[in-house]
N, C-alpha and C positions, 0 to 999 in steps of 0.2 A: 146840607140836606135838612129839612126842618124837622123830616120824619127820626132822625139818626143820634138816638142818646149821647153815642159819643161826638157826633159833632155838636149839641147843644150844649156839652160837658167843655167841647174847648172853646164854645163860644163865651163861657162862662154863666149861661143863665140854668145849669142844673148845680147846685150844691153836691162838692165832691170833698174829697181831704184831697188838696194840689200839693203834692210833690215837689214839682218841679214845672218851671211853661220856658219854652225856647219858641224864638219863629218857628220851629218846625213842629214842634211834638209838645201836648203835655201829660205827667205822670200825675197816679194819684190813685187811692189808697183802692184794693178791689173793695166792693160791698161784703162779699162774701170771701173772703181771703181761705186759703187754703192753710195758709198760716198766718199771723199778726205779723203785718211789711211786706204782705202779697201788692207789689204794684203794677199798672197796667200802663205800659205806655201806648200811647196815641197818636198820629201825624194828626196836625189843624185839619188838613185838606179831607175830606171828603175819598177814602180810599178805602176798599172792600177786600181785597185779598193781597197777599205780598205781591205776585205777577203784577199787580196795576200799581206798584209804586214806582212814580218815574225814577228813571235813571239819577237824577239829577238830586233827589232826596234820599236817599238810599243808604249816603254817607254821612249824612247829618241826622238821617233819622237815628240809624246803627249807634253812633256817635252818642244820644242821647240815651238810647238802651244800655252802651256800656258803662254810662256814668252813672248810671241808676243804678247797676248790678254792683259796680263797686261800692256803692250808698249805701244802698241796703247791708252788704255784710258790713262795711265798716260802722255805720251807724246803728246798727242792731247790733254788734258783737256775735254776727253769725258766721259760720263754718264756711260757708260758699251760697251758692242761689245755682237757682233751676230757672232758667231764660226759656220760655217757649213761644209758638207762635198754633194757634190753631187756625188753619187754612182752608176754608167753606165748612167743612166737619164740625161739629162743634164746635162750632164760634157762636158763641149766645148771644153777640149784637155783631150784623154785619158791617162791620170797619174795620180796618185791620187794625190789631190789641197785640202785644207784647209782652205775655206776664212775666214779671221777677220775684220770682217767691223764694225767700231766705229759708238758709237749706243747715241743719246744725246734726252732725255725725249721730244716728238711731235715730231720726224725729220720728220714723216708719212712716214717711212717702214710699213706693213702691211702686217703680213702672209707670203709667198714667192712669192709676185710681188717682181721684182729687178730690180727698175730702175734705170739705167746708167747714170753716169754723166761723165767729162772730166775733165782733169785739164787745167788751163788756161795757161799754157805752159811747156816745160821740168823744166826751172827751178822752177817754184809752184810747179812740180812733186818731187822734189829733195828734194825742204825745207820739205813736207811732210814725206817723207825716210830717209835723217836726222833727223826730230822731234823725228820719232819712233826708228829710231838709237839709239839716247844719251838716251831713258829712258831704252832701254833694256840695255846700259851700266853702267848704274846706280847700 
């Protein structure tokens, strides 16, 4: 979809902090993170809500979600993660997105308030995409 950030994001021609890229999916850092190692995973394909993910991706995508999820806390030294999916509701770009936000005992997340935060520049953004790089190479 040419119109589809996240598909020009797996296409590679938008600058992201990448994560992670598999045939199926790739991860990489939210813009606006809820916390520092908020990551969004992505299928390549062109897909707008969970109902339209074929059958046949479903298991590879999940696949890539959980390896993320485990990334992030091992690679941040974080407590657990909060995996969500927003389904038409706010979804701020229609494609189906994945977030794993690193989750550490009182951070004061609460329910589904999601407050934003920034990183204090591209390169804090990197070392964070990096961190969660090397434990998903692990």
């Amino acid at each position: 979809m040419p119109d589809c950030l996240f598909c020009s994001v797996a296409a590679g021609s938008v600058t992201v902090h990448t994560v992670f890229e598999t045939e199926t999916s790739v991860g990489f850092l939210d813009h606006r993170p809820v916390f520092k190692g908020h990551v969004l995973v992505i299928p390549r394909a062109h897909i707008v809500t969970i109902e339209q993910l074929p059958a046949e991706l479903v298991g590879p995508y999940f696949a890539d979600v959980r390896s993320v999820a485990a990334a992030v806390e091992a690679g941040l030294d974080a407590g657990g993660s909060f995996v969500a999916i927003n389904n038409k509701v706010s979804q701020s770009v229609p494609h189906l997105h994945t977030h794993v936000v690193p989750r550490t005992k009182g951070d004061g997340l609460r329910g589904f308030f999601w407050p934003r935060t920034k990183y204090a520049s591209p390169d804090e953004a990197a070392q964070y995409a990096a961190r969660i790089s090397e434990a998903l190479a692990r």
